[in-house]
C-alpha positions in Angstrom: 7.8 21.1 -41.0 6.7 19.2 -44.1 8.0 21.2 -47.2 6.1 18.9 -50.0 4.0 16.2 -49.9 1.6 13.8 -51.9 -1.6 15.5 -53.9 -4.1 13.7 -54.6 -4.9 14.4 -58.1 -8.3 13.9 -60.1 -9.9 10.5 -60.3 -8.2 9.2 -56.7 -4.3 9.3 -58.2 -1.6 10.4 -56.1 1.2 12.5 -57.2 4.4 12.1 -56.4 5.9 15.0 -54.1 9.3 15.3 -51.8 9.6 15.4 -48.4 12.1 17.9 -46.9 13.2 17.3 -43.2 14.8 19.7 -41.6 18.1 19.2 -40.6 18.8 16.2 -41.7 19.6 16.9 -45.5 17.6 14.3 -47.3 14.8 14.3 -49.8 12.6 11.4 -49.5 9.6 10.4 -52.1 6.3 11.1 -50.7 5.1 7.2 -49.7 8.7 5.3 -50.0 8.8 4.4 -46.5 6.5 3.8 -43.3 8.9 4.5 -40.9 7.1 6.7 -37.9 8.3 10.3 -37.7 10.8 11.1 -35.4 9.8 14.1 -34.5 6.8 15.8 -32.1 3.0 14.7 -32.0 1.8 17.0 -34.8 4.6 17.3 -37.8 4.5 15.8 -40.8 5.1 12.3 -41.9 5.7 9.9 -44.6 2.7 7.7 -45.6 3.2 4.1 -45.3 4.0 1.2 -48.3 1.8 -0.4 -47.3 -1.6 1.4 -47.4 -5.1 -0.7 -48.4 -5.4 1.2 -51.6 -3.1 3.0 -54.0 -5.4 5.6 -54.1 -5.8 6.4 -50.5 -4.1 8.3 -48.0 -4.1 9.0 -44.3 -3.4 11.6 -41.9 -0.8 11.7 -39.5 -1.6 9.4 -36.5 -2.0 11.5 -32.9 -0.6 10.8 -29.8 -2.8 7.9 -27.9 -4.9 9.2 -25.2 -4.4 7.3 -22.2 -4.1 7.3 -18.5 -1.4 7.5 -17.4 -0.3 9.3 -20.7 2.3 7.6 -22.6 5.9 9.3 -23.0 7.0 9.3 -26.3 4.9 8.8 -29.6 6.2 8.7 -33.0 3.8 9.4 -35.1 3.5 7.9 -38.6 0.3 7.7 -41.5 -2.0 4.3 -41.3 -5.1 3.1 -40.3 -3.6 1.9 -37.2 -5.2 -0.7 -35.7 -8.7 -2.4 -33.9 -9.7 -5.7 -32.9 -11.3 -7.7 -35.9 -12.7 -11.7 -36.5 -9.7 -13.6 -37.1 -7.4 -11.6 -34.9 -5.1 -13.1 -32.0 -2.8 -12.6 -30.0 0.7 -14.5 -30.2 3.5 -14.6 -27.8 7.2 -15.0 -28.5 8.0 -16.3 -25.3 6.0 -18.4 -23.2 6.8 -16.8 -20.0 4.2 -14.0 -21.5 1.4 -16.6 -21.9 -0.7 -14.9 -18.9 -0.3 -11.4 -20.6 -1.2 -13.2 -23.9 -4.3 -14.9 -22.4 -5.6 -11.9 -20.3 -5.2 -9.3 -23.4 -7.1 -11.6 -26.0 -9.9 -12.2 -23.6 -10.3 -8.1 -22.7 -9.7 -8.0 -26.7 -12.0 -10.3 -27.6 -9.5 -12.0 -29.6 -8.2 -15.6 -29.9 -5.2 -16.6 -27.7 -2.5 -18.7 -29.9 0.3 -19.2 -27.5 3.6 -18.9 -29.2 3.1 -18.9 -32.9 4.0 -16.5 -36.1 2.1 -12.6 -36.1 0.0 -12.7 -38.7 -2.3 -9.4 -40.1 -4.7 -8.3 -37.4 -2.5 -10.2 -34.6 -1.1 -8.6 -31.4 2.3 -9.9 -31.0 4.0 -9.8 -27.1 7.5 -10.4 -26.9 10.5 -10.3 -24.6 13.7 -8.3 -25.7 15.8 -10.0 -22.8 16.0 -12.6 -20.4 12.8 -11.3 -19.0 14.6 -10.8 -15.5 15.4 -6.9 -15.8 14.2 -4.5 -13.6 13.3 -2.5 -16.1 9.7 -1.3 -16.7 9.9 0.5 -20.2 8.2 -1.1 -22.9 7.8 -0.1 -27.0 4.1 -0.7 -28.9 4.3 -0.7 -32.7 1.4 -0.4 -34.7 1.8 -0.6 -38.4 1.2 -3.0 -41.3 -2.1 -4.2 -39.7 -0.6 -5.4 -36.2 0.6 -4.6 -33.1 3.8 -5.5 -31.6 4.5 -5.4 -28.2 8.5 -5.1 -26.7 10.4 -4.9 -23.8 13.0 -6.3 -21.6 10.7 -7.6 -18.7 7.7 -9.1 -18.3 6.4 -5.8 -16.2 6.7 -4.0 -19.6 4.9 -6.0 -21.6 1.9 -6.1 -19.3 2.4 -2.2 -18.9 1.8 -2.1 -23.0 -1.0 -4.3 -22.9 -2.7 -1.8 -20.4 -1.7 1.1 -23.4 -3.6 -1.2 -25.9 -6.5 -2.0 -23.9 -6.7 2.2 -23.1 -6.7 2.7 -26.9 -9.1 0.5 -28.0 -11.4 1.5 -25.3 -11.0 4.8 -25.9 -11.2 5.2 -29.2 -11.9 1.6 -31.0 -8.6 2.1 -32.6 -4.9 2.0 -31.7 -3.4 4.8 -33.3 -0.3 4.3 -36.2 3.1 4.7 -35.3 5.2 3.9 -32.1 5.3 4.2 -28.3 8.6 4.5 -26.5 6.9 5.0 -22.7 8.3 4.0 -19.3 7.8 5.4 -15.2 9.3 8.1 -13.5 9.2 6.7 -10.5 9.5 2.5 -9.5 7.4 2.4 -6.6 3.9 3.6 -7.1 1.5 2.1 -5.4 -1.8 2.2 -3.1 -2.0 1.5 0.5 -5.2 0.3 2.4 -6.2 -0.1 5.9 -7.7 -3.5 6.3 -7.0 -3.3 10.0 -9.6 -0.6 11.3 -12.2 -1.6 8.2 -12.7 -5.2 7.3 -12.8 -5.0 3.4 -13.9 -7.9 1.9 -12.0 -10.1 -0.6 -13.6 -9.3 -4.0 -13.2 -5.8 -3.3 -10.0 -5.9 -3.0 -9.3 -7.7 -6.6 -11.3 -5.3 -7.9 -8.5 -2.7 -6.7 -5.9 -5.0 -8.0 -7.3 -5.1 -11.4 -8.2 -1.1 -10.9 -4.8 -0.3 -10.2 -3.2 -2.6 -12.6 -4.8 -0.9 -15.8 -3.3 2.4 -14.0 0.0 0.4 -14.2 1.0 0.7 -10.1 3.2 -1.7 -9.3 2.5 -1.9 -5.2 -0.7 -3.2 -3.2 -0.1 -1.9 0.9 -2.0 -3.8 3.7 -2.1 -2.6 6.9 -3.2 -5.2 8.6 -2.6 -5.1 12.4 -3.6 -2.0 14.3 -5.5 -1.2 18.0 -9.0 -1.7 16.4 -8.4 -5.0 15.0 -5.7 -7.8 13.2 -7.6 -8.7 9.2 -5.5 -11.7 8.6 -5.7 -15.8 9.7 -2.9 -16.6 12.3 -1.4 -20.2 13.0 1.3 -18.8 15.2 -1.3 -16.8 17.1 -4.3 -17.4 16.5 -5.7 -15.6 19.5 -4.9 -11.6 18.2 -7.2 -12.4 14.9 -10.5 -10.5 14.7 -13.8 -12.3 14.1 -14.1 -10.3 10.7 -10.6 -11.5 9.0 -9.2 -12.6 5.6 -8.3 -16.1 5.3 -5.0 -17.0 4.3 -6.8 -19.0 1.2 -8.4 -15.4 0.3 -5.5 -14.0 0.5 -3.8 -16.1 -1.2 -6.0 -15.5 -4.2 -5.6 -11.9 -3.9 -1.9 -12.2 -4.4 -1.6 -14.6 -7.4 -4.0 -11.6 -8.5 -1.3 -9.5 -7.9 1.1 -11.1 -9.4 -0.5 -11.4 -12.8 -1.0 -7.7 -13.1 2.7 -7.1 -12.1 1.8 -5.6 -8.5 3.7 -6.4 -5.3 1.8 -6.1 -2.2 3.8 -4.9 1.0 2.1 -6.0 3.8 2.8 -3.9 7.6 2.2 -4.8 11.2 3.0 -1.9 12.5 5.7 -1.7 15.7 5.8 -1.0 19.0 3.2 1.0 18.9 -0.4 0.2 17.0 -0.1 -3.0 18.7 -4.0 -2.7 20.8 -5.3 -5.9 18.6 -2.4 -7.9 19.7 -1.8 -6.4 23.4 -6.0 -7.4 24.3 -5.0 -10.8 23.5 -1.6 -10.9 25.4 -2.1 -7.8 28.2 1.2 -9.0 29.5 2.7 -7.2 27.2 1.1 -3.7 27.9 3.2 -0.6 28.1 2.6 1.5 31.3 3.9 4.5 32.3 5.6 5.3 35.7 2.2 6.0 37.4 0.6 2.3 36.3 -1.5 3.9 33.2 -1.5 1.9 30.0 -0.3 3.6 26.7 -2.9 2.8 24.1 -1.6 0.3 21.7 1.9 0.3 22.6 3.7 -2.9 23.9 6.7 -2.6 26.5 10.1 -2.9 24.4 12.1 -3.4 27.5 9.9 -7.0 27.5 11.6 -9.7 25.6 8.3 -11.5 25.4 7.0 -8.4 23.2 9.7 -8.5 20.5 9.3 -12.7 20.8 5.6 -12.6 19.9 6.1 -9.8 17.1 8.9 -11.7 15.9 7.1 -14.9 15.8 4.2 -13.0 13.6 6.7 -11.5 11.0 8.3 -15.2 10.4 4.9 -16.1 9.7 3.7 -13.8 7.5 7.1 -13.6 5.6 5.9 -17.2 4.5 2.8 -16.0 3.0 3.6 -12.6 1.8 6.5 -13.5 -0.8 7.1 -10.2 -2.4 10.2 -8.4 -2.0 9.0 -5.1 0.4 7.7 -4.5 4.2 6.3 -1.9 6.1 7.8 -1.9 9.6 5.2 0.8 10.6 7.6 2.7 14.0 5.5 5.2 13.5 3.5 6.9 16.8 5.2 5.0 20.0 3.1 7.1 23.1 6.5 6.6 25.0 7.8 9.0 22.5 4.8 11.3 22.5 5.1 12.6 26.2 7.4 15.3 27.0 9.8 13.9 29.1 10.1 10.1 28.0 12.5 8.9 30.8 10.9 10.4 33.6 7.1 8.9 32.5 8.8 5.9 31.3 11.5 4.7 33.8 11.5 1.4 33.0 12.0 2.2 29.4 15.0 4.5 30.0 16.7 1.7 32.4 16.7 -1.1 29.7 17.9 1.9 26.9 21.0 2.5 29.3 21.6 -1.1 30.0 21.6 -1.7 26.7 23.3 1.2 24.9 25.2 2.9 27.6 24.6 5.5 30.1 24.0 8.1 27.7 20.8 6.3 26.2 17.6 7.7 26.0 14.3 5.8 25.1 14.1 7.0 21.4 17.9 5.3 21.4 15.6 1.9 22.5 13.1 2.6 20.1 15.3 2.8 17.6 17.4 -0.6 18.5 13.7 -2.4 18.3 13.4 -0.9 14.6 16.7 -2.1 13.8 15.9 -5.5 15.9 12.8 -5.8 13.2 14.7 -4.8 10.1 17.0 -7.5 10.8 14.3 -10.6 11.3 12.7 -9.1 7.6 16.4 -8.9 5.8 16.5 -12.6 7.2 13.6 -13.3 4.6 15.2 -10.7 2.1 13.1 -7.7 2.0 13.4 -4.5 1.6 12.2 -2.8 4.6 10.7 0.5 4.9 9.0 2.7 8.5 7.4 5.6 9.0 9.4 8.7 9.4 7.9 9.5 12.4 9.6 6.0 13.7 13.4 8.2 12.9 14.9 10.3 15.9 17.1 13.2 15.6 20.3 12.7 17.7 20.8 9.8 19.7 23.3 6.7 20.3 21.8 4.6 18.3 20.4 5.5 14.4 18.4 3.2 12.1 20.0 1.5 9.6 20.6 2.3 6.5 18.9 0.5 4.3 15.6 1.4 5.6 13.3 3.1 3.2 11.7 6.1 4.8 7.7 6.4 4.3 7.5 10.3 4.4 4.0 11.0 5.6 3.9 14.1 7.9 5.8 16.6 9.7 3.0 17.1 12.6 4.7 15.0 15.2 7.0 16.2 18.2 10.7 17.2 16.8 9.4 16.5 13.0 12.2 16.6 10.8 11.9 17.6 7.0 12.2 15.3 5.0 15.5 17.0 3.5 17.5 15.8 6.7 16.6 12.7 5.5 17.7 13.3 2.1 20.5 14.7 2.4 21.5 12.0 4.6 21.6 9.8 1.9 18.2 7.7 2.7 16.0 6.7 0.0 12.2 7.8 0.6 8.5 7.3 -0.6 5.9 9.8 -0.7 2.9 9.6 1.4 2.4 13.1 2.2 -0.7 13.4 4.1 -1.3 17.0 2.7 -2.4 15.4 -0.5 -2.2 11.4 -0.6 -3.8 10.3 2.7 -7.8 9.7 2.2 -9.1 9.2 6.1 -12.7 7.7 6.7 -14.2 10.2 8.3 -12.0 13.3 8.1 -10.8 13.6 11.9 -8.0 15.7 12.8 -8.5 17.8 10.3 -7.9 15.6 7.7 -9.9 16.5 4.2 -10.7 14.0 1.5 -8.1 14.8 -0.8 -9.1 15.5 -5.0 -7.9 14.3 -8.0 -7.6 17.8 -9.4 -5.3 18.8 -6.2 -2.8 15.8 -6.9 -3.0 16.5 -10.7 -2.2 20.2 -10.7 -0.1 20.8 -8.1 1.4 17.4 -6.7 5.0 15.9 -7.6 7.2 13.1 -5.8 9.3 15.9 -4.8 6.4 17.3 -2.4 7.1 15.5 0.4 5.8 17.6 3.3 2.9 20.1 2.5 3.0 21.9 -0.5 6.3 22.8 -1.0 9.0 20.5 -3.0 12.3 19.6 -2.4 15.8 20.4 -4.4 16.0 18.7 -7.9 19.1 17.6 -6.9 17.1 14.9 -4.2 14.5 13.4 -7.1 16.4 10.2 -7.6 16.6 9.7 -3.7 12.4 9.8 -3.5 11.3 6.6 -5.1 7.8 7.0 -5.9 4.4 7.7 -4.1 1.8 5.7 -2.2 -2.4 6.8 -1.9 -3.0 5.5 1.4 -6.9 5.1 3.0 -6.7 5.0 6.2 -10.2 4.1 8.3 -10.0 6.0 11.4 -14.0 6.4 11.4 -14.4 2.9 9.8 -18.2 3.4 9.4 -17.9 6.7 7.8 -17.9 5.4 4.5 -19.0 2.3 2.6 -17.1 0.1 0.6 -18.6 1.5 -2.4 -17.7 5.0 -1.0 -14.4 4.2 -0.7 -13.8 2.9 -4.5 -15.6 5.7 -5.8 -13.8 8.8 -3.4 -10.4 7.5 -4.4 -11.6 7.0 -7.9 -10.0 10.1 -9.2 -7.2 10.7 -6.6 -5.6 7.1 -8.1 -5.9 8.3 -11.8 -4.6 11.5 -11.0 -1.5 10.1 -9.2 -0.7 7.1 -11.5 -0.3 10.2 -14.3 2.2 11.9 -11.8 4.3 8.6 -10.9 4.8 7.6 -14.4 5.6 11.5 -15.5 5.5 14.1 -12.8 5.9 16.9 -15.7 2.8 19.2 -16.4 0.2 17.3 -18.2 -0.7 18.3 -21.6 -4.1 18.2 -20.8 -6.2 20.1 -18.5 -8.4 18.8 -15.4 -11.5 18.6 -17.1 -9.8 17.2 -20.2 -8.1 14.2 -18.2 -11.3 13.6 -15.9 -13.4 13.3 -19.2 -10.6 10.9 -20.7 -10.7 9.1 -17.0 -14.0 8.3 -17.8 -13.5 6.9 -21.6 -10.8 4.7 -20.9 -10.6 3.7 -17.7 
């Protein structure tokens, strides 16, 4: 609580008062200092030295409104700070030059490259060798400039998006200093190319969409029964007629890259295969009776695991970021109720293989692991469904597999805390809250902002329940998947504007999963200002 403070007397002069901090046992003049407050949004402060008149003072700056919200504010007195004639922005490393070229232009502010802050400048600088993983950042606003700090490159851009927020917002970036950094390292969006053909503009526009949000992952799925989105060399026969080329995509990821987003592309395996299996029907599971399994491709072929192989070599080449999705997820061999008697063949090659205690979900599991091991060959981090992990068995996925928690509908679901507990590292897609389906089949409902942003956390995993504290650092962030079931169902258009909400809602949850100060309505009106 401020005890004293300055009073401004008669004829504009200010008198001098003391400051009494609690706890800390000093007395300080009214107006010696500018240093922010170190306490809570709201107390008291020191004005600055250096105000714009002797006879003026300000009140104590508030907490910047942004979304996602920031974590820390110190709060200080000022005018803070807007974009004026004359202003620039300066880097103090040149490796920030496309952060310092984007933020002028959405500024509308000069560009200067490396050169001394001046007043009315926005200064960007790295605090390190630029290479840490870290994702925190500090923006300082005071003596007529802003200043923004951290270790990585990711950080920087992350305060850039803060900046951009408050000026749109408000017209003015608030006094005083922001310490703000995730919750969570994996945040990101997932969209199903493969069943909808999106174009290539609209998907910028989601990288530059989720960028200001500050996620850090872009998910294609781009291979899938209905169709395969992307240009092929190696086979050029699975590509549908409405496809990305590898120039568009291309574009899309040096996109990426500027805003600090990774995209993780998935061919999903051995099942969701029916794009690939119409143009190589060799390779066709059937069951004991002759009957093809939609989609799924015969993992007791080598010729199946040689021409999925040969497509993740080649897409390793154009995808360079350090994740994939290995998909696993809803094999038909595995959704029958006895596997070995409707799959024979399956069973034969899983005992010939693993021993004569092998069961098919043991094969299934080897062809994960057979996967994982062509991806680590291009160092990535791989990550499968859960649905694509088997109780039991011979044979157990590896380790370092990242499981993609989405459901716990499908035959002998697991919770995801026998995954936990288990030691595995997982990402939220819970399909009770983060899955938007064309369509809305199989019960599926369009999921709401407001849903994710009052009840959601990381640590809901499977419906609406979350797990044990003691499991948060295991559960490395969240993804929003659109899937296109019903492809037609929706419009492009549709689609950006139905996720609108859920994706604002969720970056705030990523970044801080604690209960937001504000409410629903507040945050959807904010939405709307700044973002």
């Amino acid at each position: 609580m401020l005890v004293g403070a300055g009073v401004v007397l008669a004829g504009g002069a200010v008198a001098a008062a003391v400051t009494v901090w609690p706890g800390e046992g000093k007395r300080t003049p009214a107006g010696a200092g500018s240093t922010p407050e170190r306490t809570s949004v709201g107390a008291a402060a020191t004005p600055p030295s250096a105000s714009p008149s002797p006879s003026r003072t300000y009140p104590l700056s508030e907490e910047p409104r942004t979304v996602p919200a920031v974590r820390e504010h110190e709060a200080a007195r000022g005018p803070g700070w807007k974009p004026a004639d004359g202003g620039r922005v300066v880097v103090r490393n040149a490796a920030l030059a496309d952060e310092g070229r984007l933020t002028a232009g959405e500024l509308g502010l000069d560009y200067a490259g490396e050169a001394k802050p001046r007043d009315g400048d926005v200064e960007l600088a790295l605090t390190g060798s630029g290479k840490s993983a870290s994702e925190a950042y500090t923006l300082t606003v005071g003596d007529g400039r802003v200043r923004i700090a951290a270790p990585a490159e990711a950080g920087v851009f992350y305060g850039t998006r803060t900046l951009k927020q408050e000026v749109r917002g408000g017209g003015t970036a608030p006094e005083g200093v922001v310490k703000d950094e995730p919750a969570k390292p994996q945040r990101g969006f997932m969209l199903d190319i493969a069943r909808k053909h999106f174009t290539a503009g609209w998907i910028e526009d989601r990288v530059r969409e989720l960028g200001d949000l500050k996620y850090n992952q872009l998910g294609l799925h781009f291979s899938d029964d209905q169709g395969f989105r992307i240009e092929s060399t190696s086979h050029p026969e699975v590509v549908s007629e409405q496809h990305l080329t590898k120039a568009q995509v291309r574009k899309i990821l040096d996109l990426a890259e500027s805003r600090h987003i990774t995209v993780v592309p998935e061919i999903d395996s051995p099942g969701h295969l029916g794009a690939v299996i119409a143009a190589n029907p060799e390779l066709q599971l059937r069951n004991a009776q002759g009957v093809a399994a939609s989609g799924a491709v015969d993992i007791a072929d080598p010729e199946s695991a040689e021409v999925v192989d040969e497509l993740l070599d080649e897409y390793a080449d154009l995808f360079k970021g350090a994740y994939w999705h290995l998909g696993a997820d809803e094999y038909r061999a595995l959704m029958v109720s006895n596997p070995e008697a409707s799959y024979p063949q399956l069973a034969a090659a899983a005992r010939q293989k693993y021993g004569a205690g092998a069961t098919v979900a043991d094969l299934a599991t080897g062809w994960l692991n057979d996967r994982a091991k062509v991806m680590r060959g291009h160092d990535r981090t791989v990550r499968a469904w859960n649905d694509g992990f088997f109780r039991g068995g011979s044979v157990q996925p590896d380790t370092s597999i990242q499981v993609a928690y989405w459901t716990g509908k499908e035959i002998g679901a697991r919770p995801p805390i026998e995954y936990l507990s288990a030691g595995r590292q997982v990402i939220n897609y819970n399909d009770e809250y983060l899955y938007y389906v064309l369509g809305e089949p199989n019960q599926f409902v369009y999921p709401t902002g407001q849903r994710i942003y009052e009840s959601w956390t990381p640590r809901v995993l499977r419906g609406t329940t979350a797990v044990p504290a003691q499991y948060d650092d295991q559960i490395l962030g969240g993804v929003f998947a659109v899937w296109c079931d019903l492809a037609n169902r929706q419009t492009e258009a549709q689609v950006a504007a139905g996720v609108r909400m859920p994706l604002r809602a969720l970056s705030q949850k990523l970044w801080d999963p604690g209960k937001p100060a504000l409410g629903w309505a507040e945050f959807r009106e904010l939405s709307a200002k700044v973002s």
